[in-house]
C-alpha positions in Angstrom: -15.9 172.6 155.8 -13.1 169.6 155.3 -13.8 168.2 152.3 -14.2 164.2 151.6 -10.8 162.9 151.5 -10.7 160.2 148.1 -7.2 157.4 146.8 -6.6 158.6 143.6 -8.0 156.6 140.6 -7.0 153.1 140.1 -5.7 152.1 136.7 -8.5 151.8 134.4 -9.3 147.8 134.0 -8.8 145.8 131.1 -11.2 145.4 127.9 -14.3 144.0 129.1 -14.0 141.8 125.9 -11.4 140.1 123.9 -12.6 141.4 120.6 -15.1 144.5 118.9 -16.4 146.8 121.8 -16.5 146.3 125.0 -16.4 148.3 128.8 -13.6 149.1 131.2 -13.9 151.1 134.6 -11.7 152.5 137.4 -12.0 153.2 140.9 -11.5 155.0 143.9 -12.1 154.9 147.7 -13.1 156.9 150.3 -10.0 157.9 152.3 -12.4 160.0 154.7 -15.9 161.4 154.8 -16.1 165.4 155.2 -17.2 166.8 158.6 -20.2 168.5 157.2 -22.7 167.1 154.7 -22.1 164.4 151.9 -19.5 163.5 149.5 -21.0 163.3 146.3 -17.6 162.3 144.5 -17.9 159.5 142.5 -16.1 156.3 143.3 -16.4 154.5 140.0 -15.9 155.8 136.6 -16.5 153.8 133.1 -16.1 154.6 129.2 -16.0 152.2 126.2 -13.1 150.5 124.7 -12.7 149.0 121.2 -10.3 146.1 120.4 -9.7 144.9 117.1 -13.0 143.7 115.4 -13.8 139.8 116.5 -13.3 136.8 113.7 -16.5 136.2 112.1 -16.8 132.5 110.6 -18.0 131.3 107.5 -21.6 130.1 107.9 -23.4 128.0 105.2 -27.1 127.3 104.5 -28.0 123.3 104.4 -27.1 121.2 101.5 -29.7 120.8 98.6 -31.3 117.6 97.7 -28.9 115.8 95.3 -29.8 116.7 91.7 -31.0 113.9 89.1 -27.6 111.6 86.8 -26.5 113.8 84.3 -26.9 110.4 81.7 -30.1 108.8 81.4 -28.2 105.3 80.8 -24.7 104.5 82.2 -21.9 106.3 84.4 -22.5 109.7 84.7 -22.6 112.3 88.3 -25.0 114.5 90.5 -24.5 117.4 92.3 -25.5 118.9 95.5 -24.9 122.7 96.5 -25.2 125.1 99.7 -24.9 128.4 99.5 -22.8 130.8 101.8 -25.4 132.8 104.2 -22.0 134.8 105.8 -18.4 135.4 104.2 -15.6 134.9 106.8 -14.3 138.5 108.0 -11.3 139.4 110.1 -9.7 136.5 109.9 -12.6 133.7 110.6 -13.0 130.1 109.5 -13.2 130.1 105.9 -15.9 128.2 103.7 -15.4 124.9 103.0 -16.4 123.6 100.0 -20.4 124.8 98.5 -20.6 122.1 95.4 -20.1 117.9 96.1 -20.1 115.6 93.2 -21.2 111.8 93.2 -21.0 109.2 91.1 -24.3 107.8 89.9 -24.9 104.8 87.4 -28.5 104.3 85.9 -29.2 101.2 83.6 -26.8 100.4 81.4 -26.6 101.4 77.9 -27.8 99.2 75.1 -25.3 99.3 71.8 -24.1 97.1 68.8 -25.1 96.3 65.6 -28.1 94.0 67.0 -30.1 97.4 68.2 -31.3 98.4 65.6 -33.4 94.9 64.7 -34.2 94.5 68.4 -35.8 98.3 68.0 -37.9 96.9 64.9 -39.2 93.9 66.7 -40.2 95.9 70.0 -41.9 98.5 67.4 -43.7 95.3 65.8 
C-alpha cells in the first residue's frame, strides 16, 4: 500500500491571547489520499502557550456614607472611606485614593465673657 501523502507542518500560530494562557495550533494538508484504506494522520495539531501574566487593575468597593463633623460647634471635617477589594498586579492601574476629607461647619461657637451669665439665665 502507498501511503497518504501530507505538506509538512505549518509554523505553529501565534498566542491565542495577548496575556496569561492561551492556545496555538498548526496544520497540514493532504497532498494525496493512499490507494488503499484511510489516512488517519492528523491534519491539525494544538498545545498551550503562556505569555506573560495579564495586568490586573486595582478594583475598589463603593464609598461609605460620609462620617458625622469631627466638632460639634464650628469648622471642623468628615471623612468617607472605600476599601480595596483587589491590589493591582503585573503592572495594572493602581488605586487611587481610599480616604476623602470635607469640610463641614455646624453652628457656630458661642464664647466671651458674656457666657457664662447667659448660661445662668437659661438655667433660671
Amino acid at each position: 500500500t502507498i501511503p497518504c501523502l501530507l505538506s509538512p507542518w505549518s509554523e505553529w500560530s501565534d498566542c491565542s491571547v495577548t496575556c496569561g494562557k492561551g492556545m496555538r495550533t498548526r496544520q497540514r494538508m493532504l497532498k494525496s489520499a493512499a490507494e488503499l484504506g484511510d489516512c488517519n494522520e492528523e491534519l491539525e495539531q494544538a498545545e498551550k502557550c503562556m505569555l506573560p501574566e495579564c495586568p490586573i487593575d486595582c478594583e475598589l468597593t463603593e464609598w461609605s456614607q460620609w462620617s458625622e463633623c469631627n466638632t460639634s460647634c464650628g469648622k471642623g471635617h468628615m471623612i468617607r472611606t472605600r476599601m480595596i477589594k483587589i491590589e493591582p498586579q503585573f503592572g495594572g492601574t493602581a488605586c487611587p485614593e481610599t480616604v476623602q476629607r470635607s469640610k463641614c461647619r455646624v453652628r457656630k461657637c458661642l464664647r466671651g465673657p458674656g457666657m457664662e451669665k447667659r448660661r445662668w439665665k437659661e438655667a433660671r
